[in-house]
Structure formats: structure tokens, C-alpha cells
PQR file of N, CA, C, O and H, with PARSE charges and radii, in Angstrom:
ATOM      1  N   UNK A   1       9.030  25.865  14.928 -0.4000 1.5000
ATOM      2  CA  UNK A   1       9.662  25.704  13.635 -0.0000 2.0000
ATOM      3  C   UNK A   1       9.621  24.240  13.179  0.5500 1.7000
ATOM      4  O   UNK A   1       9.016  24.052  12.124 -0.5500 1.4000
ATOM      5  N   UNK A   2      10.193  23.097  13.823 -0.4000 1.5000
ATOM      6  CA  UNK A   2       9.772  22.009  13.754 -0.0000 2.0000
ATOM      7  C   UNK A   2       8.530  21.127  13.422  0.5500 1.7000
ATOM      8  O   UNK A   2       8.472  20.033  12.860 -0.5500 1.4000
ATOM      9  H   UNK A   2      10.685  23.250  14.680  0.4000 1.0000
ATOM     10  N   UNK A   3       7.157  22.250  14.145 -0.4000 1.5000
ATOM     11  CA  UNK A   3       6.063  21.479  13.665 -0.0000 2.0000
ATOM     12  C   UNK A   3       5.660  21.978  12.484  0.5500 1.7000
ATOM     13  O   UNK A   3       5.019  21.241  11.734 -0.5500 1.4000
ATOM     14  H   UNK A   3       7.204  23.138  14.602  0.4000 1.0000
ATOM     15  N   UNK A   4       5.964  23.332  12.097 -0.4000 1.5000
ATOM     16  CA  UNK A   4       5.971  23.871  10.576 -0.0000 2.0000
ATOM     17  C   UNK A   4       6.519  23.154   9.266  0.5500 1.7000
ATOM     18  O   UNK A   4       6.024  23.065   8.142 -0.5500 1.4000
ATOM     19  H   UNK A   4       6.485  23.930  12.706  0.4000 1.0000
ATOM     20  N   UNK A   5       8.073  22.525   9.954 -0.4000 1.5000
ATOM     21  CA  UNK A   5       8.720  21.423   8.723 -0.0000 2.0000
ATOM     22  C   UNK A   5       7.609  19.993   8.765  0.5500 1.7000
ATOM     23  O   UNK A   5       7.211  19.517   7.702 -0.5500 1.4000
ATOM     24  H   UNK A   5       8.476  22.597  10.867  0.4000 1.0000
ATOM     25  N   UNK A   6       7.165  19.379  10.169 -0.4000 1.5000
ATOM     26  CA  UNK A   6       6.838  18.408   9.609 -0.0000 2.0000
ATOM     27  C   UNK A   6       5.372  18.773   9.043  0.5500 1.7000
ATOM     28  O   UNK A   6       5.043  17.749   8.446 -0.5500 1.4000
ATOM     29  H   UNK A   6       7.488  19.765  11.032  0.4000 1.0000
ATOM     30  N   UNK A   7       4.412  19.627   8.935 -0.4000 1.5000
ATOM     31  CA  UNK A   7       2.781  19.800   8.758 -0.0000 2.0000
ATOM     32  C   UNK A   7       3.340  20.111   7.389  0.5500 1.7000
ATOM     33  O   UNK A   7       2.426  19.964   6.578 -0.5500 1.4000
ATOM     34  H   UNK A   7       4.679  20.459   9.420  0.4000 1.0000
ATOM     35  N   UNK A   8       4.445  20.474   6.802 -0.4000 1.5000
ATOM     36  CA  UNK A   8       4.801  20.597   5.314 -0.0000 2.0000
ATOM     37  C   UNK A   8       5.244  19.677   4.709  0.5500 1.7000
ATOM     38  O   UNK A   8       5.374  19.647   3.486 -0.5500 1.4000
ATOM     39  H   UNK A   8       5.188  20.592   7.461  0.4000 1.0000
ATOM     40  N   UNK A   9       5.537  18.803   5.479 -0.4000 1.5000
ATOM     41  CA  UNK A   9       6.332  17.380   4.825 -0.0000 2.0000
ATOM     42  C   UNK A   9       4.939  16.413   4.492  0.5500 1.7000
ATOM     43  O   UNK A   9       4.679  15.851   3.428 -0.5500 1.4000
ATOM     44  H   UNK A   9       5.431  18.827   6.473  0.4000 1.0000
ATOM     45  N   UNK A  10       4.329  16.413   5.460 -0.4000 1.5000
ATOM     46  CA  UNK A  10       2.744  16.163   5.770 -0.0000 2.0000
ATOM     47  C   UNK A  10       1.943  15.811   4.564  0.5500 1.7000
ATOM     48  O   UNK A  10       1.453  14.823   4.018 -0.5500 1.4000
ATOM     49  H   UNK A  10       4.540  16.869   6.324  0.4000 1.0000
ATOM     50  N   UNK A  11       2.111  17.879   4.326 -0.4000 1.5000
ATOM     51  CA  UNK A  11       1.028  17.861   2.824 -0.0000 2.0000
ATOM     52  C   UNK A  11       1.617  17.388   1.568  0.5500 1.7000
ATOM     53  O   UNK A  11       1.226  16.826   0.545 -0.5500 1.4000
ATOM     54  H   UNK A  11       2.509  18.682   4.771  0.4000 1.0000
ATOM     55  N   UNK A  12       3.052  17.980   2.203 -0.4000 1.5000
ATOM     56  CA  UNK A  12       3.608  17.639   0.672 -0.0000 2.0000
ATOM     57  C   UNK A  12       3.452  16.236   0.315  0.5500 1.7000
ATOM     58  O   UNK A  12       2.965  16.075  -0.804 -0.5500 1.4000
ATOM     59  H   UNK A  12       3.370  18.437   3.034  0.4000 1.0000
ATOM     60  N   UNK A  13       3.739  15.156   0.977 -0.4000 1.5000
ATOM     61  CA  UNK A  13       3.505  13.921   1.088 -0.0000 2.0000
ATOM     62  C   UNK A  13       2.311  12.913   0.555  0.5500 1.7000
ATOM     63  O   UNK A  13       2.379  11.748   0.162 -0.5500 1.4000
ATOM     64  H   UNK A  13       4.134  15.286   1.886  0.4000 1.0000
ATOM     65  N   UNK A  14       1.073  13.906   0.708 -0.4000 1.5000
ATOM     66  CA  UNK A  14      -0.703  13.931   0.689 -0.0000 2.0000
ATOM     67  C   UNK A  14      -0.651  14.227  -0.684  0.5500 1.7000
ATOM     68  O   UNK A  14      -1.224  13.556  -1.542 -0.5500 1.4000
ATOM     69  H   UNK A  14       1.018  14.852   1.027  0.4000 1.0000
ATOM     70  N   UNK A  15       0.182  15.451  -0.948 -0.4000 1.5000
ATOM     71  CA  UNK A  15      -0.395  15.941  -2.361 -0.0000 2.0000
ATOM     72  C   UNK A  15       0.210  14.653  -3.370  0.5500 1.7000
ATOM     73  O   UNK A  15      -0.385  14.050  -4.264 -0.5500 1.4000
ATOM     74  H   UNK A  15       0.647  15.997  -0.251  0.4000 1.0000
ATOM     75  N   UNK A  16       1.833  14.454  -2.791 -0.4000 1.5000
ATOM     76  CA  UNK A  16       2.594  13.426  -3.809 -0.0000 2.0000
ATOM     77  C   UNK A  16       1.909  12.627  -4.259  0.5500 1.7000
ATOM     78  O   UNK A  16       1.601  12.572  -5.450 -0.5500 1.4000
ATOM     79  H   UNK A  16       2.316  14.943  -2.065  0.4000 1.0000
ATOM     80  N   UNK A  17       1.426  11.608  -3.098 -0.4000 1.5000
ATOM     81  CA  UNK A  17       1.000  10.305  -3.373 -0.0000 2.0000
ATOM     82  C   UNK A  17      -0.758  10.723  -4.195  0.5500 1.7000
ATOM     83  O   UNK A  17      -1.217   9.806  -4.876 -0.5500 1.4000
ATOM     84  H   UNK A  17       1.676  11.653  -2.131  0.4000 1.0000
ATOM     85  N   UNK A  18      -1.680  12.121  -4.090 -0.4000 1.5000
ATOM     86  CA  UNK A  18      -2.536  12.109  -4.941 -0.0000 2.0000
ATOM     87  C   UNK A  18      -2.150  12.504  -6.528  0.5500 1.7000
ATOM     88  O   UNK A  18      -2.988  12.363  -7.418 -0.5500 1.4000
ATOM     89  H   UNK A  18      -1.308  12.866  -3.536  0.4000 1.0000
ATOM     90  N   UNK A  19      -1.246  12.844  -6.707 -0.4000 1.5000
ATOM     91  CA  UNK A  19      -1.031  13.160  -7.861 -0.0000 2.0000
ATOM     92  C   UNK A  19      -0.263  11.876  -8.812  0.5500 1.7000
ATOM     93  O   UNK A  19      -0.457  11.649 -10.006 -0.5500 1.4000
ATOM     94  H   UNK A  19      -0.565  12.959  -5.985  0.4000 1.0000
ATOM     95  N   UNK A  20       0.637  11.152  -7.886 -0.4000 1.5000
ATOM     96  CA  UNK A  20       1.036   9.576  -8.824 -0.0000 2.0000
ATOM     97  C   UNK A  20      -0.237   9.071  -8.953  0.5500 1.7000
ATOM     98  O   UNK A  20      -0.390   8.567 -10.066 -0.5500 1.4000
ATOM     99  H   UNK A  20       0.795  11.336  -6.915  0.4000 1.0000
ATOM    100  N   UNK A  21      -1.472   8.992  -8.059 -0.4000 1.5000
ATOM    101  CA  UNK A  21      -2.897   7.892  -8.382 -0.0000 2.0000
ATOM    102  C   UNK A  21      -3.410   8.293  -9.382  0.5500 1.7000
ATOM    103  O   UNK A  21      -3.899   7.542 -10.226 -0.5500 1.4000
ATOM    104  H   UNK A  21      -1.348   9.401  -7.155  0.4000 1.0000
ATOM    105  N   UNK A  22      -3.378  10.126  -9.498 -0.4000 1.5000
ATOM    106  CA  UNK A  22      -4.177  10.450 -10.994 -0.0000 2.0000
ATOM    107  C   UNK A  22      -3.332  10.286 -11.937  0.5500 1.7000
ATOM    108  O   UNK A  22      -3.790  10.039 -13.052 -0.5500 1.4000
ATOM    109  H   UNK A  22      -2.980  10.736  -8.812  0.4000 1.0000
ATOM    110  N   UNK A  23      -1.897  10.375 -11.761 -0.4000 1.5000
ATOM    111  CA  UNK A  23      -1.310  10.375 -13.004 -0.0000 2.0000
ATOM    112  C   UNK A  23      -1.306   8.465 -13.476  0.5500 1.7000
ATOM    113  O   UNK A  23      -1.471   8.070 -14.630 -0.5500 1.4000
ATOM    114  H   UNK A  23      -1.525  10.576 -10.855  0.4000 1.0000
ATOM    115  N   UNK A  24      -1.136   7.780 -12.570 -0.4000 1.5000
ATOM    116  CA  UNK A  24      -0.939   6.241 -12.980 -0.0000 2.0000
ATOM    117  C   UNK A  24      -2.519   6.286 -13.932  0.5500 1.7000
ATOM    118  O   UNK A  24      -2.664   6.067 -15.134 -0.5500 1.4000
ATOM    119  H   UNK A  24      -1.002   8.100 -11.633  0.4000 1.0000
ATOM    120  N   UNK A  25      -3.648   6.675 -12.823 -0.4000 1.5000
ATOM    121  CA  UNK A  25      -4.731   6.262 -13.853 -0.0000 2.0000
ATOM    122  C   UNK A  25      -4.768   6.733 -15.372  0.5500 1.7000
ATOM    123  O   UNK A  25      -5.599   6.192 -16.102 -0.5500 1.4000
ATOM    124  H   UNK A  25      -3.530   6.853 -11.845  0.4000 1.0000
ATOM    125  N   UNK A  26      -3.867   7.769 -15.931 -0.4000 1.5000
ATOM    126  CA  UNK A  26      -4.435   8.318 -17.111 -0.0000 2.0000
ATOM    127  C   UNK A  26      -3.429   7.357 -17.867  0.5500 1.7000
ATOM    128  O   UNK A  26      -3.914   6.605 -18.713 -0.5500 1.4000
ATOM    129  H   UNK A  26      -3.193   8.208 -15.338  0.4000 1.0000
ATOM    130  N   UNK A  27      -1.772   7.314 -17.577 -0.4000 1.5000
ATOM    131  CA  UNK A  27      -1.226   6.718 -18.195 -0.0000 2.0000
ATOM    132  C   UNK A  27      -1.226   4.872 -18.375  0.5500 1.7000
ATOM    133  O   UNK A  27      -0.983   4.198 -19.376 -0.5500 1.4000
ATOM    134  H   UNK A  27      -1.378   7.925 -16.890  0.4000 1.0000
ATOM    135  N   UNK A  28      -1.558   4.494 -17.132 -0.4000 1.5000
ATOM    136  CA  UNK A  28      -1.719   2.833 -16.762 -0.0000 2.0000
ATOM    137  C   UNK A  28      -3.259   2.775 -17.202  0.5500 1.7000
ATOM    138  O   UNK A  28      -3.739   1.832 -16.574 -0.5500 1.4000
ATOM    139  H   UNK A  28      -1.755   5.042 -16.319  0.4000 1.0000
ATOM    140  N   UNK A  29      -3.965   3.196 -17.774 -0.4000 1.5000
ATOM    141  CA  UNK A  29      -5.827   2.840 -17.892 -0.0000 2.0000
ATOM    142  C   UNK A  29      -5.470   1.630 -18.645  0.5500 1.7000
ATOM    143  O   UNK A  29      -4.437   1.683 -19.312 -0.5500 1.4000
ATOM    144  H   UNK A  29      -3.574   3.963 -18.284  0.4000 1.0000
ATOM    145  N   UNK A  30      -6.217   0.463 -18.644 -0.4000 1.5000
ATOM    146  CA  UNK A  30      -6.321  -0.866 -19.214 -0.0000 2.0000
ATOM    147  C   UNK A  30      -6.761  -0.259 -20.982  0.5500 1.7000
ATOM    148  O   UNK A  30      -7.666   0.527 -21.261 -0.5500 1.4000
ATOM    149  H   UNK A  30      -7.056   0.420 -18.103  0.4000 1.0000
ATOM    150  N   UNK A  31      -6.070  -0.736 -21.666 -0.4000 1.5000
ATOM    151  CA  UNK A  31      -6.815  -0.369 -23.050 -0.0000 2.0000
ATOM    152  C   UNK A  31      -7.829  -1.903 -23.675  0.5500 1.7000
ATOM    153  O   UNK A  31      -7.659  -3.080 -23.994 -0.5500 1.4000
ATOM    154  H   UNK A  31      -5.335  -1.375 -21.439  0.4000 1.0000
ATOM    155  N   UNK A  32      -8.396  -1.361 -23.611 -0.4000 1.5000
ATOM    156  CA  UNK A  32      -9.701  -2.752 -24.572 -0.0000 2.0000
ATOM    157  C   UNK A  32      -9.270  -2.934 -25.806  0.5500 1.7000
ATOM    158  O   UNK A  32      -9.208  -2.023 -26.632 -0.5500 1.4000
ATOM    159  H   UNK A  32      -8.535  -0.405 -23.352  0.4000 1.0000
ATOM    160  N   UNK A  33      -9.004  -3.896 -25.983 -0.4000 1.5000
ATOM    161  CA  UNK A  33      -8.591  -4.322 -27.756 -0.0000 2.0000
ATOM    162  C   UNK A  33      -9.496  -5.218 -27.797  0.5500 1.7000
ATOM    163  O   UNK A  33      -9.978  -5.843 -26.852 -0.5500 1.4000
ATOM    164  H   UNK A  33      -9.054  -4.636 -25.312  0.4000 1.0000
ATOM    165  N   UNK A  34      -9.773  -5.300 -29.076 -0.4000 1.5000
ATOM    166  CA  UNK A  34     -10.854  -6.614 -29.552 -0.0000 2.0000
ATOM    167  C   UNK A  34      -9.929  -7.941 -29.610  0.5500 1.7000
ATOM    168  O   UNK A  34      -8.938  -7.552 -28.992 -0.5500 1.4000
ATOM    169  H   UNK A  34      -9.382  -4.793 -29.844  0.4000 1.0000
ATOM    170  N   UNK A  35      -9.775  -8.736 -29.835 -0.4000 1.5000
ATOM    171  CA  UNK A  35      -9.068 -10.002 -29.911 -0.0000 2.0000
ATOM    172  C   UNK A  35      -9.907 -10.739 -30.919  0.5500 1.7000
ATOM    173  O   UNK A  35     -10.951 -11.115 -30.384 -0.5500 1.4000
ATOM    174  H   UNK A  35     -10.581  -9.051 -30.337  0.4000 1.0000
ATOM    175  N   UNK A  36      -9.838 -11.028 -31.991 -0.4000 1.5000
ATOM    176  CA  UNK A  36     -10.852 -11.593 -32.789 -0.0000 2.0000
ATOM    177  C   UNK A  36     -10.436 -13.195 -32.742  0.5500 1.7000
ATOM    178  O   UNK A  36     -11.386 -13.960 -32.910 -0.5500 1.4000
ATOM    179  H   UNK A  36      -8.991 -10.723 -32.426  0.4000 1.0000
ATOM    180  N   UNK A  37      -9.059 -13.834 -32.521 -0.4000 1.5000
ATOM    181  CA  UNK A  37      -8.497 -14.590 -32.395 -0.0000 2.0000
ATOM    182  C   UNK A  37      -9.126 -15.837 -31.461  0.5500 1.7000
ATOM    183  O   UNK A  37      -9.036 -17.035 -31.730 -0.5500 1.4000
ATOM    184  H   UNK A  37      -8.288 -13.212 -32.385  0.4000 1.0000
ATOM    185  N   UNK A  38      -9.889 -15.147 -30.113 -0.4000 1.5000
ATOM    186  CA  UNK A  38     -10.318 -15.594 -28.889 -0.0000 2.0000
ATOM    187  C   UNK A  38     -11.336 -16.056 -28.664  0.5500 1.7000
ATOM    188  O   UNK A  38     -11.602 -16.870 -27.779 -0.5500 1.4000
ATOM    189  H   UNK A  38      -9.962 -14.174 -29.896  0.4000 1.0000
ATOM    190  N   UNK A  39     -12.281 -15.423 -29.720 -0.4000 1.5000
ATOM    191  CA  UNK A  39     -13.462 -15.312 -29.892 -0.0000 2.0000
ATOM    192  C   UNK A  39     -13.943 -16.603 -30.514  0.5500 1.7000
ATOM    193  O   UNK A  39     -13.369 -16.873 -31.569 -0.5500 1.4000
ATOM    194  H   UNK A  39     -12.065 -14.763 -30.439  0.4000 1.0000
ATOM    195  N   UNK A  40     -15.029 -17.623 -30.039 -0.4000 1.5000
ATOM    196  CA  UNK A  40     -15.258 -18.895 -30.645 -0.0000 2.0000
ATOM    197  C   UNK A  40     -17.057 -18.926 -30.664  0.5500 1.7000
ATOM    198  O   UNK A  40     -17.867 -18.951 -29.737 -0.5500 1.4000
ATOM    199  H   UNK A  40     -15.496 -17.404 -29.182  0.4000 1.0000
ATOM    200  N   UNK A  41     -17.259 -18.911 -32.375 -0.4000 1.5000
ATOM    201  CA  UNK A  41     -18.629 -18.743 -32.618 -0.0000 2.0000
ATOM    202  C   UNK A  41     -18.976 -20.129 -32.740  0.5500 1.7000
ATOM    203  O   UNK A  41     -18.595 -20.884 -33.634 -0.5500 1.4000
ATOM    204  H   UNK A  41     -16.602 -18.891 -33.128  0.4000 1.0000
ATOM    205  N   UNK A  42     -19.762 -20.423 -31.729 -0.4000 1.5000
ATOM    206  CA  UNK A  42     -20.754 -21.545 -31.533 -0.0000 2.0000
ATOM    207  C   UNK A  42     -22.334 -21.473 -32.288  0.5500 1.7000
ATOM    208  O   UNK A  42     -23.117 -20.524 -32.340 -0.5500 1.4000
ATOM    209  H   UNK A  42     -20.072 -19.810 -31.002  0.4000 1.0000
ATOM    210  N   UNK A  43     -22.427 -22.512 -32.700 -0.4000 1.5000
ATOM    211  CA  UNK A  43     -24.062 -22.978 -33.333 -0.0000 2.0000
ATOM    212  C   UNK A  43     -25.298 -22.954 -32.349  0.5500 1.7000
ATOM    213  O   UNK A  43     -25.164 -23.266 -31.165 -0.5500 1.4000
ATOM    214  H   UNK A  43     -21.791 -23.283 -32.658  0.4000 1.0000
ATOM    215  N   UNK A  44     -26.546 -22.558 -32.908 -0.4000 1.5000
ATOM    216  CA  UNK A  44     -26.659 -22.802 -31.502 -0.0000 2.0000
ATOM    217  C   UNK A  44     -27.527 -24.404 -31.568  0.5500 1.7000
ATOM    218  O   UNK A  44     -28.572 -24.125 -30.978 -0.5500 1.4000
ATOM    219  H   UNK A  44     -26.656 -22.305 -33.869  0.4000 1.0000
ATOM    220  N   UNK A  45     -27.590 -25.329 -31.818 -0.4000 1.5000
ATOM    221  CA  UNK A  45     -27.155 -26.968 -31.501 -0.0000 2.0000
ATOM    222  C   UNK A  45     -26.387 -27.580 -31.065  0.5500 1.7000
ATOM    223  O   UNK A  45     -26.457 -28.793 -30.870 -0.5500 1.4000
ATOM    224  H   UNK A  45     -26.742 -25.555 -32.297  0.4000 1.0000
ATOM    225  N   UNK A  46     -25.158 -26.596 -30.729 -0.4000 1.5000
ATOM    226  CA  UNK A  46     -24.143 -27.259 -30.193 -0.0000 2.0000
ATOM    227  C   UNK A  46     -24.488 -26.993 -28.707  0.5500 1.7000
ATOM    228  O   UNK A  46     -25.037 -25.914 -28.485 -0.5500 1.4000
ATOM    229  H   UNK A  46     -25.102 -25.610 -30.887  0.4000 1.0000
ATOM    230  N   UNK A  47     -24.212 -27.945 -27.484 -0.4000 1.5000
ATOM    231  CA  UNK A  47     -24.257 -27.756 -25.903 -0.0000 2.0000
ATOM    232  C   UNK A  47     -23.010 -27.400 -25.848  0.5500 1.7000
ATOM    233  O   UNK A  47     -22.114 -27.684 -26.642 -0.5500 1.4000
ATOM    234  H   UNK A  47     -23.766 -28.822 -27.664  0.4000 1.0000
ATOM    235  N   UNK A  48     -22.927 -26.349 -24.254 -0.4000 1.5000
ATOM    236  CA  UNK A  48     -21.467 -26.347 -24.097 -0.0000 2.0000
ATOM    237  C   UNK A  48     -21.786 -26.588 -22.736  0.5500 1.7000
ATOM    238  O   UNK A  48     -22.867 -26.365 -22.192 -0.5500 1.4000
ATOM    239  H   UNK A  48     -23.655 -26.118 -23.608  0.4000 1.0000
ATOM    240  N   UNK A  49     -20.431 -27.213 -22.069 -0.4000 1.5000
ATOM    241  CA  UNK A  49     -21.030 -27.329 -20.532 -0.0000 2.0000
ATOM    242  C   UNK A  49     -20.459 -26.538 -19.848  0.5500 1.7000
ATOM    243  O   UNK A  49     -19.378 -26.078 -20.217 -0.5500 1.4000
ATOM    244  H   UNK A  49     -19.553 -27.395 -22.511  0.4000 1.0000
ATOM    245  N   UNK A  50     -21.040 -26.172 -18.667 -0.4000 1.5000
ATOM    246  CA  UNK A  50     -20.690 -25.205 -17.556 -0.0000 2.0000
ATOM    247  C   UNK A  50     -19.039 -24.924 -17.845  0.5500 1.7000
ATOM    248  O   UNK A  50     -18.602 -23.837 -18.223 -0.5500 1.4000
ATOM    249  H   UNK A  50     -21.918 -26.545 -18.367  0.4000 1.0000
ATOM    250  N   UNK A  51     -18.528 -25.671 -17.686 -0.4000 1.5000
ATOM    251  CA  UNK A  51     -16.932 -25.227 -17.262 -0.0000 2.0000
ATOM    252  C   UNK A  51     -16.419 -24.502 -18.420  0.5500 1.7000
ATOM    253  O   UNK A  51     -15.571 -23.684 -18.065 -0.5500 1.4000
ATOM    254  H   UNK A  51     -18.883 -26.554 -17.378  0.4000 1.0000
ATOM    255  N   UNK A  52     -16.680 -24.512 -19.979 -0.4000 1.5000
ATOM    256  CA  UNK A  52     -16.570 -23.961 -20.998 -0.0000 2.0000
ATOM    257  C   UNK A  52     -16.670 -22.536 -20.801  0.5500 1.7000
ATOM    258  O   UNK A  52     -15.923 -21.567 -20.938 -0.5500 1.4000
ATOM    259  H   UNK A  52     -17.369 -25.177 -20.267  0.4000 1.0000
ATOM    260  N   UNK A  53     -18.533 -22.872 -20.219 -0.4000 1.5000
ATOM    261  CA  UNK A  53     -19.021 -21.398 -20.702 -0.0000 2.0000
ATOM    262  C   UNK A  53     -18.526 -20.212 -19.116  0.5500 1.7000
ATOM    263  O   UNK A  53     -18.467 -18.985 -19.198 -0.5500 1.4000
ATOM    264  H   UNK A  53     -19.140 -23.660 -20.108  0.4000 1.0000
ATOM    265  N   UNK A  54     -18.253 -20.995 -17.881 -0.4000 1.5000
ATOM    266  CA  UNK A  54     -17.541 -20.507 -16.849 -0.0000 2.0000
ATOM    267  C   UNK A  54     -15.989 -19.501 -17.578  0.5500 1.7000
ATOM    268  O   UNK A  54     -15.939 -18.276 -17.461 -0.5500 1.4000
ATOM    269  H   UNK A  54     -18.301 -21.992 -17.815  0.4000 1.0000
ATOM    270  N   UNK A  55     -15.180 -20.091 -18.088 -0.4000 1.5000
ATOM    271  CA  UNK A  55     -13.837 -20.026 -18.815 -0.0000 2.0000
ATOM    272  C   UNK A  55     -14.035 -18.827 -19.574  0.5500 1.7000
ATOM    273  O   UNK A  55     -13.458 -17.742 -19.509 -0.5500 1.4000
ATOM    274  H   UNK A  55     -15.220 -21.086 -18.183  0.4000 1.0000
ATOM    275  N   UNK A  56     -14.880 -19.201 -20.239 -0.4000 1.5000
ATOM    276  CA  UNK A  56     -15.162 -18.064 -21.396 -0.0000 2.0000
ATOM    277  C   UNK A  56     -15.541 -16.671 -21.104  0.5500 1.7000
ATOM    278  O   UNK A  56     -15.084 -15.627 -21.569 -0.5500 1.4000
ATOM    279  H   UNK A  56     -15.348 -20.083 -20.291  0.4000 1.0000
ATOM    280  N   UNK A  57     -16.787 -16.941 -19.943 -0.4000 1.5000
ATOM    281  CA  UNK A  57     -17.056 -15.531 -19.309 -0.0000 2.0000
ATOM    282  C   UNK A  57     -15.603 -15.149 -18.232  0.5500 1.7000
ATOM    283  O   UNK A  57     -15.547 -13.959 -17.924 -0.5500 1.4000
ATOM    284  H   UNK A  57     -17.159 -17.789 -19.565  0.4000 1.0000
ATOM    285  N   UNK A  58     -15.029 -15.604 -17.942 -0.4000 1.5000
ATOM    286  CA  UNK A  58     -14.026 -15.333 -17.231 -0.0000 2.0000
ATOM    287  C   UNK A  58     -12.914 -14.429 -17.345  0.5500 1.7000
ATOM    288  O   UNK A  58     -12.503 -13.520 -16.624 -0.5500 1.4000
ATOM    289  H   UNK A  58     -15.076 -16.572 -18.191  0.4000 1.0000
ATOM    290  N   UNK A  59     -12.541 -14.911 -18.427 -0.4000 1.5000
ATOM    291  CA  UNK A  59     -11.397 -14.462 -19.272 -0.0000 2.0000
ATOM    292  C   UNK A  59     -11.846 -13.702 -20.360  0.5500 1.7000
ATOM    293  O   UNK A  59     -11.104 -13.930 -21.316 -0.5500 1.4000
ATOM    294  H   UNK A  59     -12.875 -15.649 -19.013  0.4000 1.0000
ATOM    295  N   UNK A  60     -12.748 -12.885 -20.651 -0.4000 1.5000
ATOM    296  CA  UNK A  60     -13.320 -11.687 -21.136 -0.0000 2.0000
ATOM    297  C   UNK A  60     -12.339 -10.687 -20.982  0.5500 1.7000
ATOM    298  O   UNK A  60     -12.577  -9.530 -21.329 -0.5500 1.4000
ATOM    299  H   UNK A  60     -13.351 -12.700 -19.875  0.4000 1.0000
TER
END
């Protein structure tokens, strides 16, 4: 009887924790917004140096 409660506590346990991962992913998904604010249109004559263009791809 004992190993019946715990092999049920077990699954139940298995199923819990798979069902918060699918549910976090649908409700927690990252949403993409555009940011037009962020966005800095360069010439192209202008140089930018590494650490700029490092920053920039970064924080995408």
C-alpha cells in the first residue's frame, strides 16, 4: 500500500512540474516589440568602432 501512495505521488509530481513548464511557456513567451526609439540610423561614412557596434548587437 505504501509503495502504491508513493509511485502516485511520483507521477503526480512528474505530471505537475510538466504541466507548469508548458503552461509558463505559453503565458511567460518573451513578446518582441519593435522599439523605434533604440534604433540609431547611421550613414554609411560614418565609422563606428567595435565597442559601439559590440553594444548594439548585444542588446537587440
Amino acid at each position: 500500500m505504501l509503495e502504491a501512495v508513493l509511485i502516485g505521488l511520483a507521477i503526480f509530481s512528474i505530471v505537475k512540474v510538466i504541466i507548469f513548464i508548458k503552461l509558463s511557456d505559453i503565458f511567460l513567451s518573451k513578446k518582441v516589440k519593435n522599439d523605434n526609439d533604440n534604433i540609431i540610423e547611421i550613414s554609411d561614412d560614418v565609422q563606428i568602432d567595435e565597442s559601439t557596434k559590440y553594444k548594439r548587437d548585444y542588446f537587440k
